[in-house]
Structures are given as C-alpha cells and as structure tokens.
C-alpha positions as CSV (number, residue, x, y, z in Angstrom):
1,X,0.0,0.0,0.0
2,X,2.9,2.3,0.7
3,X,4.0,2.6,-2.8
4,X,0.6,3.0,-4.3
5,X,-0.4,5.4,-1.9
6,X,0.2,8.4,-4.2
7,X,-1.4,6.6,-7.1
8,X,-3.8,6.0,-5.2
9,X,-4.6,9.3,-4.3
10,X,-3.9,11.0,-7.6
11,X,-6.8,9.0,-8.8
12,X,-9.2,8.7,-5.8
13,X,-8.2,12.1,-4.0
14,X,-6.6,12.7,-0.7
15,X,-7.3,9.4,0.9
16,X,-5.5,8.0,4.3
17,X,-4.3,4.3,4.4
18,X,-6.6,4.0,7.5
19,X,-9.6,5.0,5.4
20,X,-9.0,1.8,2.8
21,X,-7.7,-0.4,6.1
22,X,-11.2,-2.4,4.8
23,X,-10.4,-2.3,1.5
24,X,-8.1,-4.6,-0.9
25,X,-6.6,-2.0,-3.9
26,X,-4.7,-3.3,-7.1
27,X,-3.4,-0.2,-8.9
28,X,-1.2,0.6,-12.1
29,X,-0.4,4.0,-13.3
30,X,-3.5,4.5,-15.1
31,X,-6.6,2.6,-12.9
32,X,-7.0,1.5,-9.6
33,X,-9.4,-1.2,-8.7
34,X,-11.2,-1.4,-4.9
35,X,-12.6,-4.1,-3.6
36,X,-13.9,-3.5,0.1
37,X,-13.6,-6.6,2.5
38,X,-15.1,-6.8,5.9
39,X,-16.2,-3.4,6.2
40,X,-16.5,0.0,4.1
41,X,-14.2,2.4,2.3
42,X,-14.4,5.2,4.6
43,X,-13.2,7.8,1.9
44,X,-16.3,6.9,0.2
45,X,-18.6,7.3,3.2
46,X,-17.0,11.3,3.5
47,X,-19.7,13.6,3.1
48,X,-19.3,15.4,-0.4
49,X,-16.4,14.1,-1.7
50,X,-15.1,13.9,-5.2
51,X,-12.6,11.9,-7.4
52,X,-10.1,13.2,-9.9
53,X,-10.8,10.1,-11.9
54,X,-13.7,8.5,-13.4
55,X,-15.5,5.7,-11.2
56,X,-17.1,3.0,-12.4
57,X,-18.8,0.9,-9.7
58,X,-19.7,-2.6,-10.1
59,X,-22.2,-3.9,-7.5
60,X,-22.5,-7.6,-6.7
61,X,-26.0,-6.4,-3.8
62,X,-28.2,-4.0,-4.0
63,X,-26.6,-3.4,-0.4
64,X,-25.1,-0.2,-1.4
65,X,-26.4,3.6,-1.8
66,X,-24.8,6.6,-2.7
67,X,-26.0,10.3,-2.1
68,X,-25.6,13.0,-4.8
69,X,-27.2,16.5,-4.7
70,X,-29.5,15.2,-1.8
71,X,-30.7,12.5,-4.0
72,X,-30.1,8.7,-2.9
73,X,-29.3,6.6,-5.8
74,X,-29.5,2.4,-4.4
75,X,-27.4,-0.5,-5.8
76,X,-28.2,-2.1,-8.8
77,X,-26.8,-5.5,-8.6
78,X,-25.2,-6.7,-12.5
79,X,-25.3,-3.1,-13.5
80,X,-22.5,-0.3,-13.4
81,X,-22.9,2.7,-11.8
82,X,-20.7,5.6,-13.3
83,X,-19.4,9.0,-12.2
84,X,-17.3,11.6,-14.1
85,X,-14.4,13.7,-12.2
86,X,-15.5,16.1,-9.7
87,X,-19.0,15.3,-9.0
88,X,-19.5,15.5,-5.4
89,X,-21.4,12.1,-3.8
90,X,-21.3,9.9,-0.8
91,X,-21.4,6.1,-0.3
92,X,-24.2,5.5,2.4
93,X,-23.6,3.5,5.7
94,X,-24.9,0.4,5.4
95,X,-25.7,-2.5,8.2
96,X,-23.9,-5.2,6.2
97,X,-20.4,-4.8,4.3
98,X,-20.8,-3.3,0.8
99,X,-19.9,-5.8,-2.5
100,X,-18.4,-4.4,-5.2
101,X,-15.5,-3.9,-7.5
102,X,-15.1,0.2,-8.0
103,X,-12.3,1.2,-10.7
104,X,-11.1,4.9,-10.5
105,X,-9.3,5.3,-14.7
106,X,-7.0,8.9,-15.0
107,X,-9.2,11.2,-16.4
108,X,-6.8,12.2,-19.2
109,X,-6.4,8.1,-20.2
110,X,-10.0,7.2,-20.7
111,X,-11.2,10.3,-22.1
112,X,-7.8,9.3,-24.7
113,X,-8.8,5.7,-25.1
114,X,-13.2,6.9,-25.3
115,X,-12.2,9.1,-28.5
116,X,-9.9,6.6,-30.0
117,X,-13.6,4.3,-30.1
118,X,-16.1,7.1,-30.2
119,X,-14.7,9.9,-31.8
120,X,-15.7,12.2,-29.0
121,X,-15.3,13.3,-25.6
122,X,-17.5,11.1,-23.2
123,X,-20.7,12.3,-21.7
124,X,-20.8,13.9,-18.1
125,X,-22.2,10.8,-15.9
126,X,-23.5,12.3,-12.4
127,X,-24.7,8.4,-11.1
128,X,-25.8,7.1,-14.4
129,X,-26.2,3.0,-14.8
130,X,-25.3,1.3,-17.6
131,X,-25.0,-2.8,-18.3
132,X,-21.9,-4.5,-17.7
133,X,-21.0,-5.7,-21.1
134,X,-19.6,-9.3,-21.4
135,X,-16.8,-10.0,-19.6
136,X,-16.5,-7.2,-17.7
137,X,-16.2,-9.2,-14.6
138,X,-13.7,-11.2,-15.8
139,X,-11.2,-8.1,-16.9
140,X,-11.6,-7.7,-13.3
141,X,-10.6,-10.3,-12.1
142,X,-7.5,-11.0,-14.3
143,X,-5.9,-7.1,-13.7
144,X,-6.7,-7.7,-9.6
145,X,-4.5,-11.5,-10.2
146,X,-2.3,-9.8,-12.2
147,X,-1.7,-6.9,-9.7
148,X,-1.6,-8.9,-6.6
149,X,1.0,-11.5,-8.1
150,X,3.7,-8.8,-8.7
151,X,5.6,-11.3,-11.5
152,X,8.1,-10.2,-13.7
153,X,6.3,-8.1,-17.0
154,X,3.4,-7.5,-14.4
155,X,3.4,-3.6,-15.3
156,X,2.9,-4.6,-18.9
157,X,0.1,-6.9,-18.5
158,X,-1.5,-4.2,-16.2
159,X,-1.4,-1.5,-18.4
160,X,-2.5,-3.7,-21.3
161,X,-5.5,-5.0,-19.1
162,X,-6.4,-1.3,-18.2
163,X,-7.0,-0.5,-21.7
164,X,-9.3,-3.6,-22.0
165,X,-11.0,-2.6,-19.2
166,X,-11.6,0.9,-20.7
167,X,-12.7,-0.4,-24.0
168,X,-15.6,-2.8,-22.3
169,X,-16.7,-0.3,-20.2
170,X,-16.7,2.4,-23.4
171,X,-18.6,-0.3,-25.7
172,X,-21.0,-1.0,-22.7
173,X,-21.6,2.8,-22.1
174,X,-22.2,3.3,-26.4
175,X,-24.0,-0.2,-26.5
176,X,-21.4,-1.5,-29.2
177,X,-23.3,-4.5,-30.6
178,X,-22.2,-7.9,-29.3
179,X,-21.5,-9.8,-32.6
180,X,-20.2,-13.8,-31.6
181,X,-17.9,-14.4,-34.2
182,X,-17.2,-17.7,-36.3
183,X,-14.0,-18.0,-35.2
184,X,-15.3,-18.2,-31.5
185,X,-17.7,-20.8,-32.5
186,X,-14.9,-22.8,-34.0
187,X,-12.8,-22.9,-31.1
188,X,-16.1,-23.9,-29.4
189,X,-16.9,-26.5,-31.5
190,X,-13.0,-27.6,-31.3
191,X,-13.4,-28.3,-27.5
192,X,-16.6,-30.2,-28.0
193,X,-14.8,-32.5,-30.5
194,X,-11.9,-32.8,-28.3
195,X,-14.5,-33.7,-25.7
196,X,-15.9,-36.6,-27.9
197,X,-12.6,-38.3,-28.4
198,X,-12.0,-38.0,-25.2
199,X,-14.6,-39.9,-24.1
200,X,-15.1,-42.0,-27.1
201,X,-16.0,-45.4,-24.7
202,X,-19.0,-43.5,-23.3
203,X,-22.6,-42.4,-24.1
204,X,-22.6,-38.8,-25.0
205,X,-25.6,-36.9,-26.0
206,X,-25.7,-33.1,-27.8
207,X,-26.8,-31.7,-24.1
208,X,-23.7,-32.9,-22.9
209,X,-21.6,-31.1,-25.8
210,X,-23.4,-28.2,-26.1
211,X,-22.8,-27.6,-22.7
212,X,-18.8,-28.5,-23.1
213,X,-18.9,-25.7,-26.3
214,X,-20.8,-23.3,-23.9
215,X,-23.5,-23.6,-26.5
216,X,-27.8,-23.7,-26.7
217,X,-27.9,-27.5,-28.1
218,X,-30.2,-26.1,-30.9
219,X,-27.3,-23.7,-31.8
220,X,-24.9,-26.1,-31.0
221,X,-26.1,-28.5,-33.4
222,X,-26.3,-26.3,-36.2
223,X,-22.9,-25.1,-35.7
224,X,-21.5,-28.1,-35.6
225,X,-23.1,-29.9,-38.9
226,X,-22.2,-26.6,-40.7
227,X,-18.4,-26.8,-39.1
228,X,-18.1,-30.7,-39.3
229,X,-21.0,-31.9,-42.2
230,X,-22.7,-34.2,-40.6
231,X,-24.6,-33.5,-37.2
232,X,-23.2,-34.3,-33.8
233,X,-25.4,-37.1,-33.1
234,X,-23.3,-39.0,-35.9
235,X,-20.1,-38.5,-33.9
C-alpha cells in the first residue's frame, strides 16, 4: 500500500491508508481497482467528496447507496454505476459490508482511449447505470491476479489489461453490438470434438456437448453440422 499510496490518491483524492484499512486495492499507473472486505471504504462514506478520476462501480447487492445533490441513488446489482471527475457524492452506511469492484481510470487516459472508439469526448455521468458488457467481470478479475501477483512483466500486463478494461466499459456505455464471431464458435466446436474423443467409450448426448462448447444444443447443433457436415449425433 505504501508505494501505491500516491497513485492511489492521484486518482481517488486525498485518501488516508486507514480510510481503505477495509479495502483490498490493485493499482497501475492509469486505474485502480477497490474491492472493500469486511467493512467500508471510509473515503467513500466522506460527506461530499469527489474523485479526480472517473469511477465506475460494479455492485455484486443492492446493499449499497450513494448520495448525490441530496438524491439517494440504491445499488443495482449486474449493473455499473458511473461518475465523471468532480461530482460531489457519498457512499451511504450500510448494516452489512458493501460488494463491489469500484475502478477509478485517469481522467486524461480514458477520455484518450473513449475518443480513439467514439470519436468524441464522453458524456458527463452524475450516477448514471449502464449494463456490464460481457466479460467485464472477468477483466476484473484477471488485472486484480495480475496486480496482486507482482511477477516479472506484471506492469505490462496491467497496463494492457487497463485499456481492456476501458474499451468494455466504453462499448457498454455506447451499446457497441455484441457480434459472436465464427472463429469463436470454432474454437467452441473444437473443445466439443476434443471432448468426444476424449470420451469416445462412453454415451454422449448433444446436451452434454453443447454444454462443453458453452453452446444452446439447438445452436450447438447447427454449428457443428455446418463446421463438421454431418450432425453431432453422428459423432
């Protein structure tokens, strides 16, 4: 914590290491991730504090609320709650420990890495929800491995994993379409063959590889005759 203090605060403001004793942080130069653990962030239950940084709050409960301009704004569990630099809020006291994964980005870096998929400068979010976007969850989860592991190349991977994050958070907040490529659905139908031959002495039905393929069997199936020419039921 010592060494990311001034990250820390450079993108979160002028927080203590006693207000985040409750909180596990993961930080590169450009985002910081918080994940509170046993009890609250107590720079985020200050009354009318901001961020130099955008925040983008996962919630895992609808055990979280946050205050801004006298307005109480409750947790919406799945969703992401966004806030632009300098908007003065406040994280509510709650009578069970929040859950959530909050990322503070530079302001200077995603408002850079918005126009490079936009082509303009991103709206002014005062508490606004937006869906999480597929895999979201998992960019989350990778940069917090990643910064917690401290292996050699580790600052690389980190600031290759914060413009991920970025990017799924920009697609979710411009609803980029979700298109499921063909070369995903080869590699798909790839494991599900690999799956067959590996268990060639035993009864397998298209629930079974569908499910392997992470596939609807109806989909499945017509994937796989179209990938393979014959259906899976003649495997």
């Amino acid at each position: 914590m010592k060494n990311d203090l001034h990250t820390i605060r450079r993108l979160v403001g002028v927080v203590t290491k006693e207000q985040l004793r409750y909180v596990d942080c993961f930080v590169s130069e450009e985002i910081a991730l918080f994940m509170p653990m046993g009890g609250p962030c107590f720079y985020a239950l200050t009354p009318e504090h901001t961020h130099p940084a955008y925040m983008f709050i996962l919630n895992f409960t609808d055990q979280i609320s946050v205050k801004i301009h006298e307005k109480i704004i409750p947790g919406r569990p799945g969703k992401v709650f966004a806030l632009s630099p300098g908007v003065p809020h406040q994280e509510l006291p709650m009578d069970s420990p929040p859950r959530y994964i909050g990322a503070l980005i530079d302001r200077k870096f995603f408002e850079k890495q918005y126009r490079s998929c936009a082509g303009k400068m991103p709206a002014f979010h005062q508490g606004a929800f937006f869906d999480a976007g597929e895999g979201l969850a998992h960019l989350l989860k990778r940069f917090m491995t990643e910064a917690d592991s401290e292996i050699p190349g580790g600052k690389a991977v980190l600031a290759a994993l914060g413009v991920e994050i970025c990017h799924s958070l920009i697609r979710a907040i411009i609803k980029t379409p979700v298109v499921k490529s063909r070369v995903e659905e080869r590699v798909e139908i790839g494991r599900a063959i690999e799956h067959i031959h590996s268990n060639l002495d035993e009864k397998l039905i298209v629930e079974d590889m569908a499910s392997v393929a992470r596939l609807s069997p109806s989909h499945f199936a017509r994937v796989f005759k179209k990938e393979t020419g014959k259906g899976p039921w003649n495997m």
